[in-house]
LOFILUM-773911 format. One record per residue (C-alpha): residue number from 0; residue in three letters; y, x, z. Coordinates in Angstrom, 3 decimals, decimal comma, always signed. Layout:
seq  type  Y  X  Z
NUM  ala  Y  X  Z
...
# end
This chain:
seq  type  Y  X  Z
0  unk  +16,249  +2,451  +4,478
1  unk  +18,428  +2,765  +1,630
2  unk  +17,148  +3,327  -2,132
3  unk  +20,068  +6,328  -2,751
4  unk  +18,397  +7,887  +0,747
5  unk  +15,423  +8,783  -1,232
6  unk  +16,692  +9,533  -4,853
7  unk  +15,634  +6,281  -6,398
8  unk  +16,940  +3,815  -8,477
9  unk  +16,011  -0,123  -8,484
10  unk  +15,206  -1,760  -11,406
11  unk  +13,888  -4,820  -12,809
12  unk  +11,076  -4,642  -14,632
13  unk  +9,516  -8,256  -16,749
14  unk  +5,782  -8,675  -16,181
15  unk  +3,345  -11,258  -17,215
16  unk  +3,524  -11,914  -13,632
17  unk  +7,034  -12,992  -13,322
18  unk  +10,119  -10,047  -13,179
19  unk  +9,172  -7,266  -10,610
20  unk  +11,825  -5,071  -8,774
21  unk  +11,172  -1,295  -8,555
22  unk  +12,384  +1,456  -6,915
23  unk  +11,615  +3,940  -9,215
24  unk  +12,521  +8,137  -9,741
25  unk  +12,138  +12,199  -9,123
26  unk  +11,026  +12,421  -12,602
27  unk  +9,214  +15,491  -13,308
28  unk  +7,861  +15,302  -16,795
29  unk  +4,788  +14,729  -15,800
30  unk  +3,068  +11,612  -17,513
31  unk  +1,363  +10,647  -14,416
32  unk  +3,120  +7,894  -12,571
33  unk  +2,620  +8,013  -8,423
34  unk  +2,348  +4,179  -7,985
35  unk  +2,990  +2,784  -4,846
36  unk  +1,582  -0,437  -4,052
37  unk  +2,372  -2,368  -0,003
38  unk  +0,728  -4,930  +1,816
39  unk  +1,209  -8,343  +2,476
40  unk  +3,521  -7,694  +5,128
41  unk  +6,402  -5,959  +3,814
42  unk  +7,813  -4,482  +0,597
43  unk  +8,285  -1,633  -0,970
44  unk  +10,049  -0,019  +1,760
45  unk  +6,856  +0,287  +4,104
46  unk  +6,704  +3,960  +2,136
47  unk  +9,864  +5,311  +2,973
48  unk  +8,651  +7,601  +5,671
49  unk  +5,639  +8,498  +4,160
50  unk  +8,242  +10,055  +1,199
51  unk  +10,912  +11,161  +3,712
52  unk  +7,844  +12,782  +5,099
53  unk  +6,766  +14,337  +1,514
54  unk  +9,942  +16,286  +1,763
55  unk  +10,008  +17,625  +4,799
56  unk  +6,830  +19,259  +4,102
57  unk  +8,784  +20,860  +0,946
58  unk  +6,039  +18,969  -1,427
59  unk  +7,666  +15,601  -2,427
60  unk  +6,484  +13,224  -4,139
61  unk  +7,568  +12,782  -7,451
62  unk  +7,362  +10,170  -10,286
63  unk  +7,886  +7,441  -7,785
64  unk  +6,989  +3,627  -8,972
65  unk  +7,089  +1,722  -5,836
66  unk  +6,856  -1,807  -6,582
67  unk  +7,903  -5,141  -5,174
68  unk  +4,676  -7,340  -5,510
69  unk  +5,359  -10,969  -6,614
70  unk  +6,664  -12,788  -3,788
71  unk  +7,617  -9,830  -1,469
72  unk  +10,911  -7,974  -1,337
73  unk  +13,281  -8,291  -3,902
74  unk  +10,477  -10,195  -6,382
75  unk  +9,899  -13,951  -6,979
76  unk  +7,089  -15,528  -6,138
77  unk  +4,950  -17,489  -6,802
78  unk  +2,245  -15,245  -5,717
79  unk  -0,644  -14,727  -8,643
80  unk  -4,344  -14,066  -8,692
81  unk  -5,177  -9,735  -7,839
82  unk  -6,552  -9,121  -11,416
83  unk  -3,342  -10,477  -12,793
84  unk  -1,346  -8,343  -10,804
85  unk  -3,172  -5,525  -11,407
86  unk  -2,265  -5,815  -15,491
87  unk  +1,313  -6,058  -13,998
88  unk  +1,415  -2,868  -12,483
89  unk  +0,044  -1,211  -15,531
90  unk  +2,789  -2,323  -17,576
91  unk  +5,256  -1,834  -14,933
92  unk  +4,186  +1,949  -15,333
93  unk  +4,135  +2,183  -18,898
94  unk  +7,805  +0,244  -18,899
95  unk  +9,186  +3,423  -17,322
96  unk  +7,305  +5,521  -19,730
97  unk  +4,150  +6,643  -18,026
98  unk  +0,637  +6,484  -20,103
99  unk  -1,339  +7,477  -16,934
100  unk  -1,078  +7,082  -12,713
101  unk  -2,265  +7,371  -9,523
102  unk  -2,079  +4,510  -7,477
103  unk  -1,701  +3,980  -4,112
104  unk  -1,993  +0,769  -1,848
105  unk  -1,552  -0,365  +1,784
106  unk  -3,817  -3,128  +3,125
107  unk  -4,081  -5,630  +0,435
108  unk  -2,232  -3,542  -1,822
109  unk  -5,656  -1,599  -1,380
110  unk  -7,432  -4,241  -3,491
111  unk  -5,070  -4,078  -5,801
112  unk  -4,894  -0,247  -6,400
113  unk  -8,565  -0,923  -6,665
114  unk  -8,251  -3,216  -9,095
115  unk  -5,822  -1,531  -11,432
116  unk  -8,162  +1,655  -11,362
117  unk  -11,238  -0,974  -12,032
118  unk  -9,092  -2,444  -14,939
119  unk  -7,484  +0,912  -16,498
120  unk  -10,146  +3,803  -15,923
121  unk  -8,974  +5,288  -18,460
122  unk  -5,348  +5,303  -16,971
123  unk  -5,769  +6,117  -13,759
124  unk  -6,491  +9,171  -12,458
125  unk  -6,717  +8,936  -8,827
126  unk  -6,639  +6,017  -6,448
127  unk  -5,652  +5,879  -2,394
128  unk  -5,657  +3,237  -0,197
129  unk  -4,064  +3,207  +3,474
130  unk  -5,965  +0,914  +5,975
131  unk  -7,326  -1,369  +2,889
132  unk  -8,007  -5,190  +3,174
133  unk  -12,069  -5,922  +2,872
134  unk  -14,412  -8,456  +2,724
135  unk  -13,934  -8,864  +6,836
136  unk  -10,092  -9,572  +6,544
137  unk  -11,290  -12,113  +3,196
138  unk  -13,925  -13,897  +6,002
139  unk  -11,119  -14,342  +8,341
140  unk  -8,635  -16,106  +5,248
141  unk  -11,613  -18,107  +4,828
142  unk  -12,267  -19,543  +7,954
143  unk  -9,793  -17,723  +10,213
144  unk  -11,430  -19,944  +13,505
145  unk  -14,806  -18,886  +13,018
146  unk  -13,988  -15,439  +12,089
147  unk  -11,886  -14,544  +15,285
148  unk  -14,603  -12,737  +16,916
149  unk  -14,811  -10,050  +14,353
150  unk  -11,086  -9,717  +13,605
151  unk  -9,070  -11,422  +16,444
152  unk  -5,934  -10,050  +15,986
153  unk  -6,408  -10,449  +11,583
154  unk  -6,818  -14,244  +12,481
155  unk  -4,179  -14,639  +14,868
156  unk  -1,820  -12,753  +12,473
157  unk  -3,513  -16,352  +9,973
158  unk  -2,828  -18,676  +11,753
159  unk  +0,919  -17,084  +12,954
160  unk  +1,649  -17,172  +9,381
161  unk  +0,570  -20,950  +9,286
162  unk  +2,485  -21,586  +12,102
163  unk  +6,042  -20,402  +10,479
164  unk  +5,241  -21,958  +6,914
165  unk  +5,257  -25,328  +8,941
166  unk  +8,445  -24,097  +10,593
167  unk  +10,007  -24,157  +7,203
168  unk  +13,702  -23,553  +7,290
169  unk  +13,615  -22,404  +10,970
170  unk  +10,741  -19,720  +11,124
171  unk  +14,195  -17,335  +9,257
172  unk  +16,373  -17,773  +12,691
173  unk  +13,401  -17,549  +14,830
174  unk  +12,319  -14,109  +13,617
175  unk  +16,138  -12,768  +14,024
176  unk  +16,026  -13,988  +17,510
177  unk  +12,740  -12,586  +18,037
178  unk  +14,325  -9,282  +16,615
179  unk  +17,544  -9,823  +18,834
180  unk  +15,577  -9,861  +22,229
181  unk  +13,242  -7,049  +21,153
182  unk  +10,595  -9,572  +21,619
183  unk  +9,686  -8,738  +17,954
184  unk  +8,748  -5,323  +18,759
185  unk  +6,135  -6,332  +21,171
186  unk  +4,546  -8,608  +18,660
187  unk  +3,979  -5,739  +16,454
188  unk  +1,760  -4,487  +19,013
189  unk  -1,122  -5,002  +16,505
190  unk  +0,471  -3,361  +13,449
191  unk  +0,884  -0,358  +15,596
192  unk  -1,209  +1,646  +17,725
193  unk  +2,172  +3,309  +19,420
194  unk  +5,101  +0,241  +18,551
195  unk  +7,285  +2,133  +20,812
196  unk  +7,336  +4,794  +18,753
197  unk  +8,308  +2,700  +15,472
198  unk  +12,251  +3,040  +14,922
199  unk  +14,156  -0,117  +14,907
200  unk  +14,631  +0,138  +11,165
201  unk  +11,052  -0,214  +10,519
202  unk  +10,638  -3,470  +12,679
203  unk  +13,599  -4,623  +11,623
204  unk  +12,305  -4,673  +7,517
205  unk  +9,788  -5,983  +8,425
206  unk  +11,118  -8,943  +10,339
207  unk  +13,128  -9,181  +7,147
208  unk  +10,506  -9,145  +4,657
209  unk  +7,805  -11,780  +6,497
210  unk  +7,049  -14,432  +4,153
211  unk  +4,397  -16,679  +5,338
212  unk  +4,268  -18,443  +2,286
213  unk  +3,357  -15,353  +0,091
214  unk  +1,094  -14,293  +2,870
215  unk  -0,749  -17,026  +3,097
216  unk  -1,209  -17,683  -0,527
217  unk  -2,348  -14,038  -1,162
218  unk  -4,768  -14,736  +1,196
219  unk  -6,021  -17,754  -0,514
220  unk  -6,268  -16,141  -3,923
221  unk  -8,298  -13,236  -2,320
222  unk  -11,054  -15,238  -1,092
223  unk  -12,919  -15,386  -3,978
224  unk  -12,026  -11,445  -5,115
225  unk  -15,452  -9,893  -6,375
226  unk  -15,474  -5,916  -4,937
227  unk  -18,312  -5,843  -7,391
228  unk  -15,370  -4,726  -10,445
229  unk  -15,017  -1,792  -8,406
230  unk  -18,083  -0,453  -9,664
231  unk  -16,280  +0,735  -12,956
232  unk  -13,857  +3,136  -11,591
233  unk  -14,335  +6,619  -12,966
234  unk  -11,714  +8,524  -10,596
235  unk  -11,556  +9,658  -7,219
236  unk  -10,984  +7,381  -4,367
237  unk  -9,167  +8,600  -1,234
238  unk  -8,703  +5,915  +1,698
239  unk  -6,949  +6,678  +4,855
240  unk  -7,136  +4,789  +8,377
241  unk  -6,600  +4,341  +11,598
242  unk  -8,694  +4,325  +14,119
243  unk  -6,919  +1,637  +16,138
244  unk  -6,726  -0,629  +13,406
245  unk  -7,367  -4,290  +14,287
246  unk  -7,144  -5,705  +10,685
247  unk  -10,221  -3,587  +9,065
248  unk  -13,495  -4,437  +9,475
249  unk  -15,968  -1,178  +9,725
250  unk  -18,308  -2,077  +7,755
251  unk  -16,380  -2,180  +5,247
252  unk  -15,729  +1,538  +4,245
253  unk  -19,391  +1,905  +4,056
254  unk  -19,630  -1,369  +1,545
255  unk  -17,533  +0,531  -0,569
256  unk  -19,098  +3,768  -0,428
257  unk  -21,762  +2,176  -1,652
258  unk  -19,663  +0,561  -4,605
259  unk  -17,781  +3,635  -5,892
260  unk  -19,245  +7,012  -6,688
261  unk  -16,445  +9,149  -5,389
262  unk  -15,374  +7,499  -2,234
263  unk  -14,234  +9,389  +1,026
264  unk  -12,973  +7,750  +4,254
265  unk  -10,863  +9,160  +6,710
266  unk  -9,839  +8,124  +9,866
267  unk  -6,641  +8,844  +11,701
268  unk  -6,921  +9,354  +15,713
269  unk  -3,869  +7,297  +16,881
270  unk  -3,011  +4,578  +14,175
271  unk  -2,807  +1,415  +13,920
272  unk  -2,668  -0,575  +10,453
273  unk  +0,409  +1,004  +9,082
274  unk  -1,044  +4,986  +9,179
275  unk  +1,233  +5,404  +6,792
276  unk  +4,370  +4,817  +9,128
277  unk  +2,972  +5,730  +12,217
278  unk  +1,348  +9,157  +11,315
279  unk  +2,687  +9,866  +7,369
280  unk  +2,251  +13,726  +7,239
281  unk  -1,512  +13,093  +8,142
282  unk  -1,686  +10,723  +5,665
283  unk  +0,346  +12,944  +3,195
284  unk  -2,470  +15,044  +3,982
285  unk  -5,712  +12,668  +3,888
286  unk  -4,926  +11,745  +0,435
287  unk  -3,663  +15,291  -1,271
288  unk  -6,415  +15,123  -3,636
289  unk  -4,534  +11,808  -4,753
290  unk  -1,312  +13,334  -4,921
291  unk  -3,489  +16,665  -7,212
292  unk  -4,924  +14,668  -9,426
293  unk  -4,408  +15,359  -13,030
294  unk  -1,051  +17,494  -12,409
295  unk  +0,310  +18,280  -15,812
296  unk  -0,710  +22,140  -17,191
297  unk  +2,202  +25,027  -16,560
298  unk  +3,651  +26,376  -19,400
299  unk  +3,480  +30,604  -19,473
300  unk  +6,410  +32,726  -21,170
301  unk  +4,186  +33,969  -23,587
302  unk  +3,560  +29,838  -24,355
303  unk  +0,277  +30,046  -23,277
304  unk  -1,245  +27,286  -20,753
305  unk  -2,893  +27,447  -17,248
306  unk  -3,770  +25,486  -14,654
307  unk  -1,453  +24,004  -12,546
308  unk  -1,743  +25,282  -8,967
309  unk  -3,355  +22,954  -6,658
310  unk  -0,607  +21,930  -4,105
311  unk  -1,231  +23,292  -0,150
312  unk  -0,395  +21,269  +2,822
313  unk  -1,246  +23,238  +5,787
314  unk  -3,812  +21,581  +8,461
315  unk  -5,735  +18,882  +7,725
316  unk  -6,265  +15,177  +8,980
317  unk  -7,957  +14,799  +11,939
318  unk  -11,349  +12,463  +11,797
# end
């Protein structure tokens, strides 16, 4: 998906985590940033059709700040620990001249979202995470042999990832011959509840953006993660799931119900880890009180100031 396709611009932003590239625009004047944040398989292009989506339903998303994460996409590596990450995305946001955000994370970019909204309550005014990384899928990076019977498919995706790092130079032509023969489309199986459905484009990106290295090493730094920070976020937090998701462990929405005051999970029928590709106008829809947080005040004729009106997508997400 190209960058011009969705009226943003990339740009390089320098971190205390090492120079991130954004894709970044649809100013609005708002001061609220809409920070997107992917998971550990991917980049930043995991959201396109979640915003192609925004604008079909004539409510797009604006303020855009989807990030690169160290070691993913068009950003060096090497990977660094959550918390510093998190700092990075704050000053990514205030680089492109936003005091405040929303943040919103797929899979491990879940934690961090978290994290960032832990770190900067102040800041952030609304956090959402799409098919989040717990403490099952931090059991499994652990010890992913003993921790195959609760997530089989999140420790086979492990020890895959081990498997190409000691490929070295020849995991790269093995994935495009994997992609070649469609035999990489199939493999997705777990990603996806319906991979037939996926278009080539999205397989294809992600083929492209596989990085065991990064994977793995994300996965080592998150071992030790305490969820207890999480107690110290002020706004609302929105999460979003899919039923069929093999990489989630169930227990842990209710963990973090317990850790955040104003927590709500919802579950999509017929999606697999990426609800956000496979079903993005219900998940447009499961976190609109993300996307209404904190919506700058509408200026009246007569100069006076109201309330801005809450934003309406029709229907709602199905549980």
């Amino acid at each position: 998906m190209d960058v011009s396709d969705l009226g943003l611009r990339r740009v390089v932003v320098p971190t205390g985590a090492g120079p991130l590239a954004v894709h970044a625009g649809r100013r609005s004047g708002s001061p609220v940033a809409t920070v997107l944040l992917h998971g550990a398989a991917g980049s930043w292009r995991t959201w396109g059709p979640m915003i192609a989506a925004s604008d079909d339903l004539r409510l797009p998303l604006s303020d855009i700040v989807a990030i690169d994460l160290p070691g993913w996409g068009d950003s060096p590596g090497p990977v660094p620990q959550p918390a510093e990450i998190a700092v990075a995305v704050a000053a990514v946001a205030r680089a492109l001249g936003y005091p405040r955000w929303r943040v919103v994370g797929h899979s491990l970019g879940g934690v961090i979202a978290l994290d960032v909204a832990a770190r900067f309550p102040r800041e952030t005014v609304a956090v959402g995470v799409v098919s989040p990384s717990g403490a099952g899928a931090r059991a499994i990076a652990r010890r992913p042999v003993r921790g195959a019977a609760r997530l089989p498919w999140l420790a086979g995706m492990v020890l895959a990832m081990r498997l190409l790092r000691g490929l070295g130079p020849l995991a790269r032509p093995l994935l495009r011959l994997l992609r070649r023969t469609g035999l990489l489309r199939r493999l997705a199986r777990p990603l996806f509840r319906h991979p037939e459905r996926i278009g080539r484009s999205v397989t294809d990106d992600l083929a492209d953006e596989i990085r065991p290295a990064a994977f793995l090493a994300a996965a080592h730094l998150s071992r030790t993660h305490d969820d207890g920070v999480w107690r110290r976020i002020s706004c609302p937090v929105r999460s979003v799931r899919g039923s069929h998701d093999v990489f989630v462990a169930e227990r842990d929405a209710q963990e973090w119900a317990r850790l955040m005051r104003d927590y709500d999970d919802r579950v999509l029928a017929d999606s697999g880890h990426f609800a956000h590709v496979e079903q993005p106008v219900e998940t447009l829809r499961g976190l609109r009180e993300v996307w209404a947080a904190d919506r700058a005040p509408v200026i009246r004729p007569d100069g006076g100031r109201r309330a801005p009106r809450r934003p309406s997508i029709r229907g709602d997400a199905r549980s």
